[in-house]
N, C-alpha and C positions, 0 to 999 in steps of 0.2 A: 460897299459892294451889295445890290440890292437882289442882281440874278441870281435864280436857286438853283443850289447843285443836286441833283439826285442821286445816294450810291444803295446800290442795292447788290445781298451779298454776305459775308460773313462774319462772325464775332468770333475769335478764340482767345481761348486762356494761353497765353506761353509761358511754360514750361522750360527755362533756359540755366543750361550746366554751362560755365567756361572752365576752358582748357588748356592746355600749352599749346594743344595742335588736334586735329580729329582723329577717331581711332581709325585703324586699321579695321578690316573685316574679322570679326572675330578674338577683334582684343578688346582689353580691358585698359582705361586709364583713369588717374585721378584726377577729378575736378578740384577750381579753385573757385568755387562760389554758384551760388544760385540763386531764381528769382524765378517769382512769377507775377508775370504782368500781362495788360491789358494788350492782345492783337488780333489775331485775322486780318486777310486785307482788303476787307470793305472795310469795318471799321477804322485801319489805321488811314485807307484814305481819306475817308470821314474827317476824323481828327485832325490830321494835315491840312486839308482844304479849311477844316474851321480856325484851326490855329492862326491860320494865314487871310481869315477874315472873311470867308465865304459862309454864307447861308446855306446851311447845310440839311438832307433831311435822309437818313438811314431807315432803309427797310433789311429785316432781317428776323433772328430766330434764337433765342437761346433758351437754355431749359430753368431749372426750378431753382438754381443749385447758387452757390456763393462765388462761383465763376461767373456768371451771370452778372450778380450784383455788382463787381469788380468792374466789367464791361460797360456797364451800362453809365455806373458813374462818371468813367473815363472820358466817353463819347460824350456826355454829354457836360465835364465841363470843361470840353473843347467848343461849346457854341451848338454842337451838335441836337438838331428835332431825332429821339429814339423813341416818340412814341407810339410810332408803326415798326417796332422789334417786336415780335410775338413771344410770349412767353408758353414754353410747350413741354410737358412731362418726358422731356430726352435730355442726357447730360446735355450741357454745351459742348460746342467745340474746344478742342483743345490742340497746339501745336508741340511737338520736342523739339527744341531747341540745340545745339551742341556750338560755341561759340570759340573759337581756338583765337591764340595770342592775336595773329594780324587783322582782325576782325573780321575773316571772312568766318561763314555760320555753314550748318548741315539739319534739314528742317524735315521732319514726317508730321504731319497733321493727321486726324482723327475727327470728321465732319461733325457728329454728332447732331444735333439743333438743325444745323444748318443744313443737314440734306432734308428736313421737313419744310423749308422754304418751299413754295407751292406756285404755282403760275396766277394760282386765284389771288394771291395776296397781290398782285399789278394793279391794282384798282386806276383804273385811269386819271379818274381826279389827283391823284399822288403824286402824277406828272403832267397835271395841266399847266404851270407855268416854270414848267423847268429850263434853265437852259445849256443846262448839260445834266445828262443822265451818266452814272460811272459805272462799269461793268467788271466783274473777274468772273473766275470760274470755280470758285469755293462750294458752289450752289448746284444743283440738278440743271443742266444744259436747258431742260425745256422752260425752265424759271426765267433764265438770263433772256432766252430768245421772246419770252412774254416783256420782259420787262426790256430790251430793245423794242420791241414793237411799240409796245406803249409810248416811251421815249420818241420813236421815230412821228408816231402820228401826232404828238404834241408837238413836235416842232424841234425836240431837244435836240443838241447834237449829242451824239451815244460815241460814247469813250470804252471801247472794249481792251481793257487789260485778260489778256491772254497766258493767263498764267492761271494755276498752274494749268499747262500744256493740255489741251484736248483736242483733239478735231473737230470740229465744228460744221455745222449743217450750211449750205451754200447761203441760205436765206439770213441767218446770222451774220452772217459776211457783210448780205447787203444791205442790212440797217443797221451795219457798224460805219457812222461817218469817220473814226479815228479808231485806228489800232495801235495800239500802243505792247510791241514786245520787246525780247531780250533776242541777241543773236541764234541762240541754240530754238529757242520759239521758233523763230524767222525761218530756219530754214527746214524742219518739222513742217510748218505748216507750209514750207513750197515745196514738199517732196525730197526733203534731204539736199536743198540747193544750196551752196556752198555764200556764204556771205562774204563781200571785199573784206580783206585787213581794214583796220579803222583810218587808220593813213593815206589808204589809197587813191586815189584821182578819184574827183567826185563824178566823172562818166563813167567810172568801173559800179556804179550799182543802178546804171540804167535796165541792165536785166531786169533784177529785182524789183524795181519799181514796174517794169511792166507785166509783170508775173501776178504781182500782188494787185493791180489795176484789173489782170484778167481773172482775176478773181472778187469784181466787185470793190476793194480796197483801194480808191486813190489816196489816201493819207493814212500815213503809217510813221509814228513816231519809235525809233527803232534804237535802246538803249546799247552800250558797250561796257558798261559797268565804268572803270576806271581813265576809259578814255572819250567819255564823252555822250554824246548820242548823237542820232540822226535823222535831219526830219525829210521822210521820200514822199511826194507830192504830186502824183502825177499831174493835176490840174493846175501846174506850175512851169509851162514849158518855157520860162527865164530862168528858173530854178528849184528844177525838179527835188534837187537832193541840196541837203546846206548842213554843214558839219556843225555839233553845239560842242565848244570846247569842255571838257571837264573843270570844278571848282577843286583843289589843292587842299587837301587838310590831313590832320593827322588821323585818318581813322581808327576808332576805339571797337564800334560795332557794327554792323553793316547790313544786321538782321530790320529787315523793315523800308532800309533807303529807299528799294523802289517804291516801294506804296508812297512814300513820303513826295517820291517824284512824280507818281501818279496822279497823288490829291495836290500836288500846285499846281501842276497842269488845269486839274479839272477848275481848279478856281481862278486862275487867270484866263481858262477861255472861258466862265463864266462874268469877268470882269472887260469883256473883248476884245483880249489878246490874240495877235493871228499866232498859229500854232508853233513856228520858230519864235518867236518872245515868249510863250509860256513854257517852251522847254528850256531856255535858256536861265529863265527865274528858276523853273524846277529841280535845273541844274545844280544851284544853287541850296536851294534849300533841302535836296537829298546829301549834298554832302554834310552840311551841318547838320545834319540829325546823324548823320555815323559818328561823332565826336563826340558823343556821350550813350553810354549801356542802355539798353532796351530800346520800346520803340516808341511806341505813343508820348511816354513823357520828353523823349530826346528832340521829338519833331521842334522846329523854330519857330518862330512867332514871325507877322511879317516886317516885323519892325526889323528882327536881327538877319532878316533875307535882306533887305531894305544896305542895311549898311555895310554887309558883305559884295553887294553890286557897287556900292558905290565908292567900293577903296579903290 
């Protein structure tokens, strides 16, 4: 895979307690273990994408500190280019973790680093031969919207993960070629509009899809956690909407899947997959990263993506 992915965005330290279940408001419960490892989700797309064999190059920000060093080893030996991470006198980021038996998780972040990320740091050259630019919202809104622009005048196609949840400025929109959200996203950003069941007849989310078109967004890859995801298309009138079935496994942890599902996307359309094949592989390789604790190291390689598609 020669084409280069661009992600730009954030590093944190996670900070992760398991537990039988999450607390309530206001209680207390005992953990059964702890860890701290390498995340944020620019970095874990990073990693994912290079795991999985993409050229990869991180922009981003941590501070002075032994979280940092942690970080940066991680990303890079995943394949990962970390030498445009800026090194900045502010802790890193850092996320809390709370990880209960099913593996589903409960997360508050702590920007640190990463809200000194700067518009300045877009340097254009960065994204002179990208061919996908990766997006989230870990960063200062005006950062991402530089670094879409950049992405967009280079030619990239700009992958805006929408997470965590922001409003976002019209013009963000429209040099987002790909949005990639969760259902609770989705409908946040159309005004509290109700998303079909995942089941539903694939002309029950022709609304949706024209909502998200009038707002700039013809392609919207739109996640359901455990059952699937969905790719809305408007510039597809054979097949606006196409359901990606879920991969089946035991999940152990589940903190990170998306990112994981994020960066094989970014690297299978960097290898020129149309956007249903690279959710379908991504499908793939977010579940096998929940079948083992943490995040960065659980990500799969594309070999064991490789032979999960092909049983």
């Amino acid at each position: 895979m020669s084409a280069r992915i661009v992600v730009v965005g954030s590093l944190n330290a996670d900070l992760t307690i398991y537990c039988e279940r999450l607390p309530l408001p206001g209680e207390t419960l005992h953990g059964s273990g702890f860890a701290i490892n390498p995340g944020g989700k620019s970095a874990n797309q990073a990693v994912a994408a290079g795991k999985l064999g993409g050229l990869v190059t991180l922009i981003g920000a941590v501070g002075q500190d032994s979280n940092a060093e942690m970080l940066l080893a991680s990303t890079s030996a995943a394949g990962v280019d970390v030498s445009h991470v800026g090194r900045v006198d502010v802790p890193t980021g850092v996320a809390l973790i709370s990880v209960e038996a099913s593996g589903e998780n409960s997360i508050i972040i702590s920007a640190g680093a990463n809200e000194t990320l700067s518009p300045d740091a877009m340097e254009p050259a960065l994204f002179a031969d990208a061919a996908v630019v990766c997006l989230c919202l870990e960063v200062p809104l005006e950062t991402v919207q530089a670094a879409a622009q950049a992405g967009h005048d280079a030619g990239a196609t700009v992958l805006l993960n929408l997470s965590p949840f922001a409003a976002v400025q019209e013009e963000l929109a429209r040099l987002s070629d790909i949005l990639l959200v969760n259902t609770h996203e989705a409908s946040a950003f159309l005004g509290g509009m109700t998303m079909p069941e995942p089941g539903a007849p694939l002309s029950e989310w022709q609304p949706a899809i024209e909502q998200f078109a009038s707002r700039g967004l013809h392609k919207v890859l739109l996640t359901l956690g455990s059952a699937g995801s969905m790719v809305l298309d408007a510039t597809n009138p054979d097949a606006p909407a196409i359901r990606v079935a879920p991969t089946k496994v035991d999940a152990v942890d589940t903190t990170g899947a998306g990112d994981a599902f994020t960066g094989a996307v970014a690297a299978r359309l960097a290898s020129g997959d149309t956007l249903a094949d690279a959710a379908r592989y991504a499908s793939v390789a977010a579940a096998l990263a929940t079948t083992k604790k943490g995040t960065q190291a659980a990500y799969p390689l594309a070999h064991d993506v490789s032979v999960r598609l092909n049983q």
